[in-house]
C-alpha positions, -999 to 999 in steps of 0.1 A, spaced: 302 -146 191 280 -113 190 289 -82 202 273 -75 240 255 -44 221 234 -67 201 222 -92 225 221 -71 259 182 -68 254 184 -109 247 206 -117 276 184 -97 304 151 -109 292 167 -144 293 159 -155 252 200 -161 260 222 -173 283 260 -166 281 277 -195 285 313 -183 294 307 -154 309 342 -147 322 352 -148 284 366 -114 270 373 -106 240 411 -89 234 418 -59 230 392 -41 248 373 -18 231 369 17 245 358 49 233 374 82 232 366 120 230 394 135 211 396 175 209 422 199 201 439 207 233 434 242 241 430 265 280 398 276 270 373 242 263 343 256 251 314 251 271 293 233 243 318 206 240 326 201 276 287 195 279 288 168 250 320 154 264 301 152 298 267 139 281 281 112 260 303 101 293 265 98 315 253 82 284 277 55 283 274 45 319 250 26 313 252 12 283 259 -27 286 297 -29 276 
């Protein structure tokens, strides 16, 4: 088994099929924005926080 990031591309042009596609893999992976917790969040990093969450909307996992 290959990780969805590495044969996304392969799966929508059709080069692969998934063959148990209600198949997922345990735990779940996520990803995570960790900052210092603080009343004033900087404008930069609420921009990157808010970039990298748009980003990864449409990435494939």
């Amino acid at each position: 088994m290959l990780p969805i990031f590495y044969v996304a591309e392969h799966i929508k042009s059709g080069s692969l099929i998934s063959i148990l596609p209600n198949f997922t893999t345990q735990p779940t992976r996520d990803i995570h924005a960790v900052f210092m917790p603080n009343r004033f969040l900087s404008s930069r990093l609420r921009l990157m926080i808010d970039h990298l969450s748009d980003a990864c909307k449409s990435l494939p996992w």
